[in-house]
N, C-alpha and C positions, 0 to 999 in steps of 0.2 A: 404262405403256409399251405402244405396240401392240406387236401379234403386227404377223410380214412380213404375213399376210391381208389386215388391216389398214393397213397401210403400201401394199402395192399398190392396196389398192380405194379409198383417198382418193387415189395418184398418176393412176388411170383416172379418177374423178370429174372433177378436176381438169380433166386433158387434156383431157376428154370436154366440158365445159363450158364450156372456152375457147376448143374449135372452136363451140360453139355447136349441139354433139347433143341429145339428146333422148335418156334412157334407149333408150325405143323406136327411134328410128335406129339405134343404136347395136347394139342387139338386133338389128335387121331386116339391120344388115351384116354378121353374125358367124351370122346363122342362128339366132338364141337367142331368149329373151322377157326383153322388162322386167322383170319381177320377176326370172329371173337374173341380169340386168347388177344389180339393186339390191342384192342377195346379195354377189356379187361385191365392190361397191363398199364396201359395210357391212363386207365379211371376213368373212363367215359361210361357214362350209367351207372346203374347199380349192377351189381351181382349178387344172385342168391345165395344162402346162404350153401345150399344143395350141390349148387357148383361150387363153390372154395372147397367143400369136404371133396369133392372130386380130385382137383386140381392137386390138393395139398398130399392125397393118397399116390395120385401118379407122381407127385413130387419124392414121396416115400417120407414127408413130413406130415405128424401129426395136426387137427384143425387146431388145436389150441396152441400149438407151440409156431405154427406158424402167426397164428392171431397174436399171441405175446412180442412176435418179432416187432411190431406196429410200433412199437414204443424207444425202439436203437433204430427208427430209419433216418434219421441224420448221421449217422455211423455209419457208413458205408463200409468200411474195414470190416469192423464188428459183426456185420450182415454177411459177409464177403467169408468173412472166419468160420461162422457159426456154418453155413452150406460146406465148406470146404469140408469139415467136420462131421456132418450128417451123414456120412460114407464111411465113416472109421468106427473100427470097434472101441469098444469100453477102454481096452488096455493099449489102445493109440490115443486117448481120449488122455488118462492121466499121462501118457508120455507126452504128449502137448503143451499140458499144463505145466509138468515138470522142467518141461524144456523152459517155456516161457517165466515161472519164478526164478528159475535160474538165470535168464537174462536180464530180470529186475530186484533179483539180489534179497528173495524171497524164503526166507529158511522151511516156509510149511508145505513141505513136501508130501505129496501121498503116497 
């Protein structure tokens, strides 16, 4: 089982990866160094809480909604989905959705 450390620094990976960062960007927006953000990511130590709100701003993800992510980290997909999606507006949002009831035979459309 991971520790949270753990669980967060593969939910930043993640994120971090499907905007299409670079440890090093990543670092260079939060003021830090690559090997921190690798730290980080790995779960090694703790992280303040001071740096996650960093992290998750240059992410362009809210702290809390990245903190809720904590809980679908055996989901990879689901993680995988929800980033790909943080880039899209509202009305690419229900077109997603729409698309996807429609491939599980979903009549509640919005």
């Amino acid at each position: 089982m991971q520790t949270i450390s753990e669980q967060i620094g593969a939910i930043i990976r993640t994120l971090r990866k499907e905007k299409g960062l670079t440890q090093q960007t990543l670092a260079d927006e939060i003021g830090s160094s690559f090997s921190y953000i690798g730290r980080v990511e790995r779960g090694e130590g703790n992280v303040t809480i001071e740096t996650i709100i960093k992290i998750a701003a240059a992410l362009n993800i809210g702290f809390f909604e990245l903190m809720s992510l904590g809980g679908k980290q055996d989901n990879e997909t689901i993680l995988a989905l929800h980033a790909f999606l943080l880039n899209k507006s509202e009305k690419e949002h229900r077109k997603a959705l729409n698309i996807l009831k429609e491939v599980f035979d979903d009549d509640n459309k919005f």
